[in-house]
C-alpha positions as CSV (number, residue, x, y, z in Angstrom):
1,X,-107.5,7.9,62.9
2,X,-109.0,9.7,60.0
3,X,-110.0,12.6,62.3
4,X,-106.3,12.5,63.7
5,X,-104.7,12.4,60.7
6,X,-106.8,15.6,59.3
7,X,-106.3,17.7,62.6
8,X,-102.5,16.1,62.6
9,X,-101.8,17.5,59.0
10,X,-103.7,20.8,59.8
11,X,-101.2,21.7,62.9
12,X,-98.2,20.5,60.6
13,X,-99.2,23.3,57.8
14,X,-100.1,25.9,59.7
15,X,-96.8,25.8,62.3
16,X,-94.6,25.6,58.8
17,X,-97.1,28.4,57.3
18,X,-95.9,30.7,61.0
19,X,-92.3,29.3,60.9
20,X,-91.4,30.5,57.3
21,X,-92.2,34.7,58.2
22,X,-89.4,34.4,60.9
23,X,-87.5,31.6,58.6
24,X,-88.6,32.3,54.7
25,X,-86.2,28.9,54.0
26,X,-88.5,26.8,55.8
27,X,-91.4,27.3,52.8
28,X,-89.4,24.3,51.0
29,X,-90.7,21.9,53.5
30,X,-94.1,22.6,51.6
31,X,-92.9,20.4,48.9
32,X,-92.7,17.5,51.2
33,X,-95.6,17.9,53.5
34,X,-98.0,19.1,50.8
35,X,-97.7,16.1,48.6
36,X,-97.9,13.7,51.7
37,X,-101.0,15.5,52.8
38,X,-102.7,15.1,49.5
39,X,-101.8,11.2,49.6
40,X,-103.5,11.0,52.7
41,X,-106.2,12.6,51.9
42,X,-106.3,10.3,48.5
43,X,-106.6,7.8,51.0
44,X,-109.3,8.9,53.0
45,X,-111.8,9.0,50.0
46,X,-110.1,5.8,47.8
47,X,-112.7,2.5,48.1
48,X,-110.2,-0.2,47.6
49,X,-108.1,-0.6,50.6
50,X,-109.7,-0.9,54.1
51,X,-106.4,-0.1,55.9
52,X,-105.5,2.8,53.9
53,X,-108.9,4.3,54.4
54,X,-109.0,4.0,57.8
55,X,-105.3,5.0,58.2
56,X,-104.6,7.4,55.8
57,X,-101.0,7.8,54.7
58,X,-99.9,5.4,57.9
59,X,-101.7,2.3,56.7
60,X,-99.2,2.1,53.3
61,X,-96.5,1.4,55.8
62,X,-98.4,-2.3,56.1
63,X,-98.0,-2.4,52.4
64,X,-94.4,-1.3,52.3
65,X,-93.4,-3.7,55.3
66,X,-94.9,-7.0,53.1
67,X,-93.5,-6.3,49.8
68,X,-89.9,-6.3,51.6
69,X,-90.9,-9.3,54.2
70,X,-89.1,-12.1,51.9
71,X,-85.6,-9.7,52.1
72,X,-86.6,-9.4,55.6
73,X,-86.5,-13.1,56.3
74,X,-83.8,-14.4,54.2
75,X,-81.5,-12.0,54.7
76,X,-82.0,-10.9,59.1
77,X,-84.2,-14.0,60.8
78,X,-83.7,-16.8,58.5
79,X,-81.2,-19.5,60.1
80,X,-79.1,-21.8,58.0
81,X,-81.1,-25.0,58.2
82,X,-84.0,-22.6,57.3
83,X,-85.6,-21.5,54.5
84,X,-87.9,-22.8,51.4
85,X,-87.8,-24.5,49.0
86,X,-84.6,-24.4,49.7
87,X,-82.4,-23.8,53.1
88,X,-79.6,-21.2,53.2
89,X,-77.1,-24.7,53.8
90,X,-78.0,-25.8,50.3
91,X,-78.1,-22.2,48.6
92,X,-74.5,-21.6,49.9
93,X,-72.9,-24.8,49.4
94,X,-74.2,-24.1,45.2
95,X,-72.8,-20.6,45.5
96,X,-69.4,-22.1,46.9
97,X,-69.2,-24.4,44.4
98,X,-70.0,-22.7,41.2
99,X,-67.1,-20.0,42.7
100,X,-65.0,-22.7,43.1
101,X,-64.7,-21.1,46.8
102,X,-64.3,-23.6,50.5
103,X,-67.4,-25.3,50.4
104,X,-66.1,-27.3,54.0
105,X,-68.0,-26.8,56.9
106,X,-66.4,-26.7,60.6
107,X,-68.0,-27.4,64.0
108,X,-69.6,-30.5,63.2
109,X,-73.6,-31.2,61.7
110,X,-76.2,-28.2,61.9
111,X,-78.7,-30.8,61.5
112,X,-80.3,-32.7,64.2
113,X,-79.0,-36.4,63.8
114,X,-81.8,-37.5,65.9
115,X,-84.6,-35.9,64.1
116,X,-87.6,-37.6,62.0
117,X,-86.7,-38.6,58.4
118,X,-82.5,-37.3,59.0
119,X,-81.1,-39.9,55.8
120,X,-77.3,-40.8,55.6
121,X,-75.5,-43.0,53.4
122,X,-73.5,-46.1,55.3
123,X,-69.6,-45.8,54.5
124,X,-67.5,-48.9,54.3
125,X,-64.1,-49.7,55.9
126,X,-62.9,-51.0,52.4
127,X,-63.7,-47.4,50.8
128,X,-62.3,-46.3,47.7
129,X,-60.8,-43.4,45.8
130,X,-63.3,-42.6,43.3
131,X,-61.5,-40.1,41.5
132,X,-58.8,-43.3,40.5
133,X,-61.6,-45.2,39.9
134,X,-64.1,-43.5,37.7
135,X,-63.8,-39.4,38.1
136,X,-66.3,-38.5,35.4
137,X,-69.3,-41.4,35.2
138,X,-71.3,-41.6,32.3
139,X,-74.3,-43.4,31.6
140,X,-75.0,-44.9,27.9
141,X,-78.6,-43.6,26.9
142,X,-80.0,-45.9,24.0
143,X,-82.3,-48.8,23.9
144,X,-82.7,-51.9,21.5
145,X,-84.0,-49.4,18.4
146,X,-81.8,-46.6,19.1
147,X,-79.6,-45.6,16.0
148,X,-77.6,-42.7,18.0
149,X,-76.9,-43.3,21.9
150,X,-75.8,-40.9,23.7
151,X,-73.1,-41.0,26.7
152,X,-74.6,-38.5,29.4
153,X,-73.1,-37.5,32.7
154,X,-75.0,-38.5,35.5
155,X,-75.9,-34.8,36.4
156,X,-77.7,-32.4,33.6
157,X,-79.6,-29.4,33.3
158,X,-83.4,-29.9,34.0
159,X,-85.9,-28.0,31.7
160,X,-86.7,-24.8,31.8
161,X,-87.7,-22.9,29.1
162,X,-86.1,-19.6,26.6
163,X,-89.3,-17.2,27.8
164,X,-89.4,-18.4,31.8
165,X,-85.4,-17.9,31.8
166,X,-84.0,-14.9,30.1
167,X,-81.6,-14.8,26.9
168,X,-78.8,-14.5,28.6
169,X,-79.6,-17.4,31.5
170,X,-79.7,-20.0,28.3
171,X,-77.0,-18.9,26.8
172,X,-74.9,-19.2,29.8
173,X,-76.5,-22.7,30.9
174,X,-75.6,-24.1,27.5
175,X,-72.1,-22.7,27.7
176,X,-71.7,-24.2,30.9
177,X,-72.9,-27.5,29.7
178,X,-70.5,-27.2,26.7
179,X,-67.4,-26.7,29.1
180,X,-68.5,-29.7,31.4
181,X,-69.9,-31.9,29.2
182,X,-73.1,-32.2,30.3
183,X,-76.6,-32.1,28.4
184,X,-79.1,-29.0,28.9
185,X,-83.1,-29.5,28.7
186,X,-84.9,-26.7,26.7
187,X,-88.1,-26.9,28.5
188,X,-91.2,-27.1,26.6
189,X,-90.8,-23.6,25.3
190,X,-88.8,-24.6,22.2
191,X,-85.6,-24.7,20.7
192,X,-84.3,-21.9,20.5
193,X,-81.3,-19.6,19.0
194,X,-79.6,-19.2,22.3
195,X,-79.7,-22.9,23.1
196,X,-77.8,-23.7,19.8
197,X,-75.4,-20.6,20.1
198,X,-73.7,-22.2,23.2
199,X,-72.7,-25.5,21.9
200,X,-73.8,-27.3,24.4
201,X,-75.4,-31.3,23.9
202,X,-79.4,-30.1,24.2
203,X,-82.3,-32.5,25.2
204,X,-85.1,-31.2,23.4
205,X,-88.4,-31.4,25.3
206,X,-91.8,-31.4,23.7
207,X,-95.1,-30.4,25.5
208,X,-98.2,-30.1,24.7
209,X,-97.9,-27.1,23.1
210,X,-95.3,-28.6,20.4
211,X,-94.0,-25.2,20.4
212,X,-91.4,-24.9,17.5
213,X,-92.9,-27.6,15.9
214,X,-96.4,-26.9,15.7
215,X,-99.3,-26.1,13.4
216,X,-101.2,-23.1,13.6
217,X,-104.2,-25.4,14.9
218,X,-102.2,-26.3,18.0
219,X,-101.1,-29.7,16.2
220,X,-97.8,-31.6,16.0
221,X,-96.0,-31.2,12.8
222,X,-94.0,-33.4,11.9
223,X,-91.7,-32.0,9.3
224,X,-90.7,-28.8,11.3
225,X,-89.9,-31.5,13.9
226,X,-87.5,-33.3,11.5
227,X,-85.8,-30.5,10.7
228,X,-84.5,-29.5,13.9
229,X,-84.9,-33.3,15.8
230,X,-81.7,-33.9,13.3
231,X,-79.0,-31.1,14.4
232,X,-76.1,-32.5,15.5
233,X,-76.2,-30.6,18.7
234,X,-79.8,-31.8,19.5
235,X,-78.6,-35.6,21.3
236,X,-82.0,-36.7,23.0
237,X,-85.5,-36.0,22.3
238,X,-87.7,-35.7,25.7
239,X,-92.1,-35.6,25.5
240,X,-93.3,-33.9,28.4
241,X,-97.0,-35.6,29.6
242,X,-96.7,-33.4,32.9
243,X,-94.0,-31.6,35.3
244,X,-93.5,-31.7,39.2
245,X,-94.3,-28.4,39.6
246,X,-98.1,-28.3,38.2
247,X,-98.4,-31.9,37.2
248,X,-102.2,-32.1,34.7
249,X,-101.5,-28.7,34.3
250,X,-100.4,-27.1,31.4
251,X,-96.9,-24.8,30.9
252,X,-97.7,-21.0,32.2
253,X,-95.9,-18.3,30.5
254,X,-97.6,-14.8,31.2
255,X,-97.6,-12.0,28.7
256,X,-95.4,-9.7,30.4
257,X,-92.4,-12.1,29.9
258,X,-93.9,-12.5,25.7
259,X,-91.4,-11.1,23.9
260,X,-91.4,-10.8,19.9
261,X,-88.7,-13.4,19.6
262,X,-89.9,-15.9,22.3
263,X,-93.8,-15.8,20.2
264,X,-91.5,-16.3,17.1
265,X,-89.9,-19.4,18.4
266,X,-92.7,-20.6,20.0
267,X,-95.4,-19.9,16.9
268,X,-97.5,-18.2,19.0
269,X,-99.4,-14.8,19.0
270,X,-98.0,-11.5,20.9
271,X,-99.8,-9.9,23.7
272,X,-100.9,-13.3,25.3
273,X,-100.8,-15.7,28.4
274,X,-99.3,-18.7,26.6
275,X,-101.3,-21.5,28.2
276,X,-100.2,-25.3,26.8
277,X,-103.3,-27.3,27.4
278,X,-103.1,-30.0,29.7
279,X,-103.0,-32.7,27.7
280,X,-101.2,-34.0,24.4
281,X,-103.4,-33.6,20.9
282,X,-100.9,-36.4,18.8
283,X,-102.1,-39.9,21.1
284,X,-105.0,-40.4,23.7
285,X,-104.2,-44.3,25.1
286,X,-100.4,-45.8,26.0
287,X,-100.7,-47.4,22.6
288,X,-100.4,-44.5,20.8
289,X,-98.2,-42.7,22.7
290,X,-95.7,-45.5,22.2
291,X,-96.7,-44.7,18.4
292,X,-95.6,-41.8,18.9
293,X,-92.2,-42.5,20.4
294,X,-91.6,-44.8,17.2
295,X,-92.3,-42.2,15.2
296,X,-90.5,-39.3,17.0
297,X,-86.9,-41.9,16.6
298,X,-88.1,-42.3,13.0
299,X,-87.8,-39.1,12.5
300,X,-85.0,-37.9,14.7
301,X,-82.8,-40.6,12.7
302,X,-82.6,-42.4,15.8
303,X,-82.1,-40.6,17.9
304,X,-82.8,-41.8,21.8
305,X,-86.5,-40.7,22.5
306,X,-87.9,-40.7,26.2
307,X,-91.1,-39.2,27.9
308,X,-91.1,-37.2,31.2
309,X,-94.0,-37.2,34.0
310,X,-95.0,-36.9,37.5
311,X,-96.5,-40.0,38.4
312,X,-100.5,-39.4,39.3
313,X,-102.8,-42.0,39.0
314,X,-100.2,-45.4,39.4
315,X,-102.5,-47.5,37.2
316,X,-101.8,-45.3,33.8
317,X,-97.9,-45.9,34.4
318,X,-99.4,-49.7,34.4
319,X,-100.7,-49.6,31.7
320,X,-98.3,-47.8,29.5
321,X,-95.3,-50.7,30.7
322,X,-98.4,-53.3,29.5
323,X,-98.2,-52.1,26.1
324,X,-94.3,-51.3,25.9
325,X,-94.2,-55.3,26.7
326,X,-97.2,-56.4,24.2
327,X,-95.8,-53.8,21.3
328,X,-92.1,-54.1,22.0
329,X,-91.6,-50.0,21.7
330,X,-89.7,-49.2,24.1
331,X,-88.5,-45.4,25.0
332,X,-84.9,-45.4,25.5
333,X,-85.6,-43.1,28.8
334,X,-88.2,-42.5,31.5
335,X,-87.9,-39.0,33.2
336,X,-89.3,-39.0,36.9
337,X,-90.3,-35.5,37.9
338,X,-91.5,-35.2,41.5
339,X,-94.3,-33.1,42.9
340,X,-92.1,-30.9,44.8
341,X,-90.3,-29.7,41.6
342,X,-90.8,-26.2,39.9
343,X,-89.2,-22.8,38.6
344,X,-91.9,-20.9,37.4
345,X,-95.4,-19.7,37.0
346,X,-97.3,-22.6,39.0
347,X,-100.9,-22.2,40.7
348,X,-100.5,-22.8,44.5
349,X,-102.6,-25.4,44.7
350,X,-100.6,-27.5,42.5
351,X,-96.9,-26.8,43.8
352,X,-98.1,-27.7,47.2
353,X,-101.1,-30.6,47.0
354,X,-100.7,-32.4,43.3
355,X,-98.3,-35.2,42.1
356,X,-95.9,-37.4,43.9
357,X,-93.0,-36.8,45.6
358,X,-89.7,-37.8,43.8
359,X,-88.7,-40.3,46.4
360,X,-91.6,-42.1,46.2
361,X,-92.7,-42.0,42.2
362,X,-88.9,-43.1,41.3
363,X,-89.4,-46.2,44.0
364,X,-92.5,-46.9,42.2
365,X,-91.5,-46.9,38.7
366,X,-88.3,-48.2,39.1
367,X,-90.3,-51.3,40.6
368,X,-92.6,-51.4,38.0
369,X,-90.5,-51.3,35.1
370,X,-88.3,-54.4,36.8
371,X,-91.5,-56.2,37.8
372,X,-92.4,-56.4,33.8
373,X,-88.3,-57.0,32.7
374,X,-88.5,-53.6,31.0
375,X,-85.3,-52.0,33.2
376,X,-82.9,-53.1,30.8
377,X,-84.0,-51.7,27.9
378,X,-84.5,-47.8,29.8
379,X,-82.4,-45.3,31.8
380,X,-84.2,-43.7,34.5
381,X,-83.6,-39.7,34.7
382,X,-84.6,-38.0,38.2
383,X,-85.6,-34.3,39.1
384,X,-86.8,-32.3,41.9
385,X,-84.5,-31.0,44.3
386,X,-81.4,-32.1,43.6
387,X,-78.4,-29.9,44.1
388,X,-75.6,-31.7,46.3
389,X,-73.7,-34.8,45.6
390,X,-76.2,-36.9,48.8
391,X,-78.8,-35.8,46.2
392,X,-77.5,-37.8,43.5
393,X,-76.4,-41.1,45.6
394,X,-80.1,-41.0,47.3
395,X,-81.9,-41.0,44.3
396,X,-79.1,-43.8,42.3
397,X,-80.1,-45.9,45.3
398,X,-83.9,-45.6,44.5
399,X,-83.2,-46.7,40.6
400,X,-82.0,-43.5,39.1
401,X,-79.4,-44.0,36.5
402,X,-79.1,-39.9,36.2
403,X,-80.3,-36.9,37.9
404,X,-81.3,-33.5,36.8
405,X,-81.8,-30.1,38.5
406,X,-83.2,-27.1,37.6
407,X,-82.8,-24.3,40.4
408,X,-79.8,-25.9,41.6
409,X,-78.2,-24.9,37.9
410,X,-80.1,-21.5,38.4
411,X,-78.4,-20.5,42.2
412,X,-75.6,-21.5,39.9
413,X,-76.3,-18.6,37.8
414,X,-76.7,-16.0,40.3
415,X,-80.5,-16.6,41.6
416,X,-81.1,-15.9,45.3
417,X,-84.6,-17.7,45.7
418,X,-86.2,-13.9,45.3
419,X,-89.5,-15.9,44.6
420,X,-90.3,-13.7,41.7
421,X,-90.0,-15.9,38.7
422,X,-93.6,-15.6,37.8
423,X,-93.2,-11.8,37.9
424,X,-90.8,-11.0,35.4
425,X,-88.8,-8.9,38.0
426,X,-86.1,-11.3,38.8
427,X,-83.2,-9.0,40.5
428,X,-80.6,-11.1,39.1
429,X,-81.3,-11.6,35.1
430,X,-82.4,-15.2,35.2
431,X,-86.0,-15.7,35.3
432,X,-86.9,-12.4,33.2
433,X,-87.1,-10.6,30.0
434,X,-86.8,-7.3,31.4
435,X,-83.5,-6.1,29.3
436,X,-82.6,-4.0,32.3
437,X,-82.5,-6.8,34.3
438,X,-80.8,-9.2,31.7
439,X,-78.2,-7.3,31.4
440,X,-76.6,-7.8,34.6
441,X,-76.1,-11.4,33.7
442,X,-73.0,-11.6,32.1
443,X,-72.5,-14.7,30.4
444,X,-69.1,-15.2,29.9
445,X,-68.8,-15.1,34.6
446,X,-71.7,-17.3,35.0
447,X,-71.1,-20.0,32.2
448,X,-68.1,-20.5,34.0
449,X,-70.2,-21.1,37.6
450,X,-72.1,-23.5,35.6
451,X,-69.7,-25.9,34.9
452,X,-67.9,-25.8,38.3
453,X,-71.4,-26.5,39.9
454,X,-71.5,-29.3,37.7
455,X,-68.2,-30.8,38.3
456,X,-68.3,-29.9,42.7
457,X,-71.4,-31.6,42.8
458,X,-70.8,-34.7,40.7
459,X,-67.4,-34.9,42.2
460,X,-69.1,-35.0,45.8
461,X,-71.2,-37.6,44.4
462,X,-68.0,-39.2,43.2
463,X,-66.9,-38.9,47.1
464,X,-69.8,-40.3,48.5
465,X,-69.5,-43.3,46.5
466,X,-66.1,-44.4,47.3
467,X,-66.5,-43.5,51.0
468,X,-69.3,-46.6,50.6
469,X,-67.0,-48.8,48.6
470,X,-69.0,-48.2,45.5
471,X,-67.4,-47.6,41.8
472,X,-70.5,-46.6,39.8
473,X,-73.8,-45.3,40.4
474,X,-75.0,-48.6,39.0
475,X,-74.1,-50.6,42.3
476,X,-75.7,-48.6,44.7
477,X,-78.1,-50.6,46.5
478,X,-81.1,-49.1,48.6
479,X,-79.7,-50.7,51.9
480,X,-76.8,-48.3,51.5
481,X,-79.4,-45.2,52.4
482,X,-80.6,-44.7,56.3
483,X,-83.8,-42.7,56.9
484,X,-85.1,-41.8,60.6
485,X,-88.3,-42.9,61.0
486,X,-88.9,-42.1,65.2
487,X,-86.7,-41.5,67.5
488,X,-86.4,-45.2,68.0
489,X,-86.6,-46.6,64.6
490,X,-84.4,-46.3,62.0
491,X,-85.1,-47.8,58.3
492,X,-82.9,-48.5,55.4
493,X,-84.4,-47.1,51.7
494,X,-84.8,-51.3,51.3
495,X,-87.3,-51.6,54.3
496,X,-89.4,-48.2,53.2
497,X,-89.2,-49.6,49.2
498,X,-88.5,-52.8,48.6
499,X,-87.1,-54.2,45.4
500,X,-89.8,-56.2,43.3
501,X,-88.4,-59.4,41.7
502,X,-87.5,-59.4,38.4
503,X,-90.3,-60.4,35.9
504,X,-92.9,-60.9,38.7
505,X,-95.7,-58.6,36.9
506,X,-95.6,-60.6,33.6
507,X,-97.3,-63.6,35.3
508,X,-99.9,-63.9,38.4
509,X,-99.8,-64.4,40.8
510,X,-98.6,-61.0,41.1
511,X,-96.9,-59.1,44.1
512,X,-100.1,-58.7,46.6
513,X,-99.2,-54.4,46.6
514,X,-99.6,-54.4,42.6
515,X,-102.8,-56.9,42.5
516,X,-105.3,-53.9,42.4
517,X,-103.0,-52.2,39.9
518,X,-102.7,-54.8,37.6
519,X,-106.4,-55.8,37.7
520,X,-107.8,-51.8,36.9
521,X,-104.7,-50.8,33.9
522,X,-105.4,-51.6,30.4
523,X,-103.0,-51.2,27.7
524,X,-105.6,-49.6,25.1
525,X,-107.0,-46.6,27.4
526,X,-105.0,-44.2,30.5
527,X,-108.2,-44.5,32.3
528,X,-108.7,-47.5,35.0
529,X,-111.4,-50.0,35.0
530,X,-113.1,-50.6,38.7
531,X,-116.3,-52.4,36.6
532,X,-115.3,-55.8,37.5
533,X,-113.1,-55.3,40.8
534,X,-114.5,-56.6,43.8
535,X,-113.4,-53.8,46.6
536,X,-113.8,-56.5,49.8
537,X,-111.0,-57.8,48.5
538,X,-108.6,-55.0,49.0
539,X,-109.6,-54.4,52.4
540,X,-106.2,-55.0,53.7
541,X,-104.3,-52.0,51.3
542,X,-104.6,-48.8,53.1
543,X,-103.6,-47.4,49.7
544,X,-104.6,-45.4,46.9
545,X,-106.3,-47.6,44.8
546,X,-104.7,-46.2,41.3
C-alpha cells in the first residue's frame, strides 16, 4: 500500500504538472493534491499509528468513520426499542413531553409482551381519576427531630453538579424546578450562584470533597456549612457516601471543564483533575456518621438531613440501621442510588461491574429498615433510570416514597445521549463549559421543558395509579407489579422481594435470609466480622455473604 500510494501520488502530479501547459487553470488543483500528498507522506514515516503507516492518507478514513459511528447508530441503524443507556422510546417520549407535544403512541406495544423480565402494572375494574383525587402528590420529608419538613413532589431533580453541567444547564434546571415546584440536587460540586439565582427549592448534597464548605486541608468546616445550610431556598441537606455511577469511587471532574468560578465555588486549585477521595474524612463507623447527621440538623436549624448511597457490601447498611435503633438518630431520608445510574466522568469498570442495581438495593433497604421498625421515621428517595411515569409506580411499589432522575431532567434540557459528558464537548450546552457551546442553551426555552417534563411524567404516574385503583403512591403494593421471568413463568414484585415483617430484625430468631447479615454487622465499625461465623451453616444461601 505504501509503494501504491507513492507511485499513486507520483502519476497524480505529474498528469496535473502536463495538464496545466494546455490548461494553465488546472495549476490550482496543486493546492489540494500537494497538501494531501504531504499528509501521506507524514504518514508513511509517523510511529504512532499502525494503520496510518501502512495506509498512508487512506487509513485516516478508519479514524474518521469511528469518531462519527455513535451519529451513525443513533441517528440511521438504531431502532426505537434500541439504544443505551437509554432507547430512542424513552428519549422521545422526554422530548414530547418537555414540548408539551403528542406523546401517544399508535399501533399497539413495540415491545415484546412475551419476552424475559417485560414488567406491567395490574389495572383494576374499580379505577379512579387521579387527577380528582390527588393531581399533584407530595410527600412530607421530616422525621422525629426535624425542626423544618419539607413537602416534596414525588419526582425531583437528581444531583449533578455546577462544573459537570454547564451555567446555563443549572440555571435552567432550578428555574424549571421553581415553576413546578419540585426540589433540584446540586451534586457534590457545591452550591453554587446559579443554583440560588433560579429560585428553585435546592437539596444540597455533600461529598467527600465538602466542597463549598471545606478547609484547605480537605476537612469539613462547619461554619461555612452553617452559613449557607440556613438560606431559605436551601430545604434539605443530602451526604453523599457513594453514587450509582462509580459507587467507592470518588466525584471526577477533569481540568478541561475547571473553570475560575467552578475552583472558586468549589475551594479548589485551577489547572487540576478535581478528584473527591473515596471516602468521607468527618466519621469512619455508623456511629459517627449518625453524629454527623445530628450535627449537620444542628446546624442547618433543623433542617431535614439524609444520606445517599449505592448499596455495596449489605452488612454496613446493617450495621448503620443497628446504631440508628441503639442511638435513636435517625436521618429524616435514605437516598437509594442504583449501579446503573450516572451522568458523567465514570471509569468503565465501575458504570458497568460495581454497585447494585436500583431494583434490587431499594427491595433490600426498604426491607431492612422495616425489619428494625425504622420505616416510619425515613422517606425513601430512588434514582437510576427513571424518566416515565411506569418508572415511578415500579419503584413506589418496591418502598420508594420519591424518585429522582438525572438524565431524564437533562433530555429535558436538550441532551441527545452524544456520550460526551466526560469530554467537555457536549453539542447541546449541558454537560460543558465550553462558552461556545453554552451559549446555545437558552435558559428562558429550556426552563420551560423542565417543568413540563416534570408535570407529563408525574401526571402519567398520576394515571397509572388510578388505572390500578390506587390514590397515593403510599398504597401501592409490590403485588401490583408483573415481571416475566420465562416464557412460562410470570412473578409479581411480591414473589421476587418479599415484604419482611415489621420489627422482625430487633429480636432472633431472625428472618433465615438476614441470619448471616445480622451475625457479621456491628454498630461501632462499616467493616463485617466473619471471626466467629461458622460457614457450614450457611450452606443453604447461594448468596453474597455481606
Amino acid at each position: 500500500m505504501r509503494k501504491a500510494f507513492i507511485i499513486f501520488s507520483a502519476l497524480v502530479l505529474l498528469a496535473v504538472y502536463v495538464a496545466s501547459f494546455w490548461r494553465p487553470h488546472m495549476l490550482w488543483s496543486y493546492f489540494i493534491f500537494v497538501p494531501l500528498v504531504i499528509l501521506g507522506i507524514y504518514d508513511m514515516v509517523q510511529a504512532k499509528r499502525a494503520i496510518r503507516r501502512n495506509f498512508p492518507l487512506f487509513g485516516r478514513l478508519r479514524y474518521i468513520f469511528e469518531s462519527i459511528r455513535p451519529e451513525i447508530q443513533q441517528y440511521f441503524i438504531e431502532q426505537d426499542t434500541d439504544g443505551r443507556p437509554f432507547s430512542r422510546l424513552n428519549r422521545s417520549v422526554i422530548y414530547q413531553r418537555a414540548k408539551r407535544e403528542r406523546d401517544t403512541t399508535a399501533f399497539g406495544t413495540q415491545l415484546d409482551v412475551y419476552d424475559d423480565n417485560y414488567e406491567w402494572l395490574n389495572h383494576s375494574i374499580n379505577a379512579l381519576d387521579f387527577a380528582s383525587v390527588n393531581e399533584n402528590p407530595r410527600v412530607v420529608v421530616g422525621g422525629p427531630d426535624c425542626l423544618k419538613p419539607y413537602s416534596a413532589s414525588i419526582f425531583n431533580i437528581s444531583a449533578m453538579s455546577y462544573g459537570s453541567l454547564s451555567a446555563n444547564a443549572i440555571l435552567a434546571l432550578n428555574e424549571g424546578a421553581k415553576i413546578g415546584g419540585f426540589a433540584h440536587n446540586t451534586g457534590e460540586g457545591g452550591l453554587s450562584d446559579h443554583h440560588l439565582a433560579g429560585g428553585g427549592d435546592i437539596i444540597w448534597q455533600l461529598g467527600t470533597g465538602y466542597f463549598g464548605c471545606r478547609m484547605p486541608d480537605g476537612n469539613f468546616n462547619p461554619k461555612e456549612f452553617a452559613k449557607k445550610a440556613v438560606l431559605e431556598q436551601v430545604r434539605m441537606i443530602e451526604i453523599k457516601l457513594s453514587q450509582g455511577a462509580k459507587p467507592g469511587h470518588g466525584g471526577i471532574l477533569p481540568a478541561a471543564k475547571l473553570t475560575p468560578e467552578i475552583a472558586r465555588i468549589r475551594q479548589v486549585e485551577m489547572g487540576k483533575d478535581v478528584d473527591s477521595p473515596p471516602y468521607h474524612k468527618a466519621f469512619t463507623t455508623p456511629l459517627e456518621l449518625l453524629a454527623f447527621v445530628k450535627q449537620l440538623r444542628e446546624l442547618s436549624g433543623g433542617k431535614p438531613i439524609g444520606f445517599k448511597l449505592c448499596i455495596g457490601h449489605r452488612s454496613e447498611f446493617v450495621s448503620i440501621c443497628k446504631a440508628m435503633v441503639s442511638t435513636h438518630i435517625y436521618p429524616d431520608f435514605i437516598t437509594i442510588d442504583g449501579g446503573e445510574g450516572g451522568t458523567g466522568a465514570a471509569p468503565l469498570e465501575f458504570s458497568n461491574s460495581v454497585g447494585m442495581p436500583l431494583r434490587d438495593a431499594l427491595a433490600f433497604v426498604y426491607d431492612c429498615l422495616t425489619g428494625f421498625d425504622l420505616k416510619r421515621h425515613i422517606k425513601l428517595i430512588a434514582s437510576g433510570k427513571i424518566v416515565t411515569g411506569f418508572d415511578l409506580v415500579k419503584n413506589f411499589a418496591l418502598g420508594a416514597d420519591l424518585c429522582n432522575s438525572a438524565r431524564g431532567m437533562m433530555m429535558a434540557l436538550g441532551c441527545i445521549q452524544a456520550l460526551q459528558c466526560n469530554a467537555n464537548t457536549c453539542p447541546t450546552g449541558v454537560a460543558t463549559q465550553d462558552t461556545s457551546l453554552v451559549k446555545g442553551l437558552v435558559v428562558a426555552d429550556k426552563k420551560v421543558r423542565v417543568a413540563n417534563f416534570h408535570h407529563e411524567t408525574v401526571k402519567s404516574a398520576g394515571q397509572l395509579m388510578g388505572a390500578a385503583g390506587i390514590k397515593h403512591p403510599d398504597d401501592i403494593h409490590r403485588v401490583y407489579i408483573h415481571r416475566r421471568v420465562s416464557p412460562s413463568q410470570i412473578q409479581t414484585y411480591l414473589d421476587s422481594y418479599p415484604y419482611l415483617p415489621t420489627g422482625s430484625l430487633l429480636q432472633q430468631p431472625y428472618p433465615k435470609s438476614f441470619e448471616m447479615l445480622m451475625k457479621v454487622s456491628r454498630l461501632d465499625t462499616f467493616t463485617p466480622n466473619f471471626d466467629e461465623v461458622d460457614f457450614t451453616e450457611y450452606a443453604w444461601a447461594k448468596k453474597p455473604l455481606t
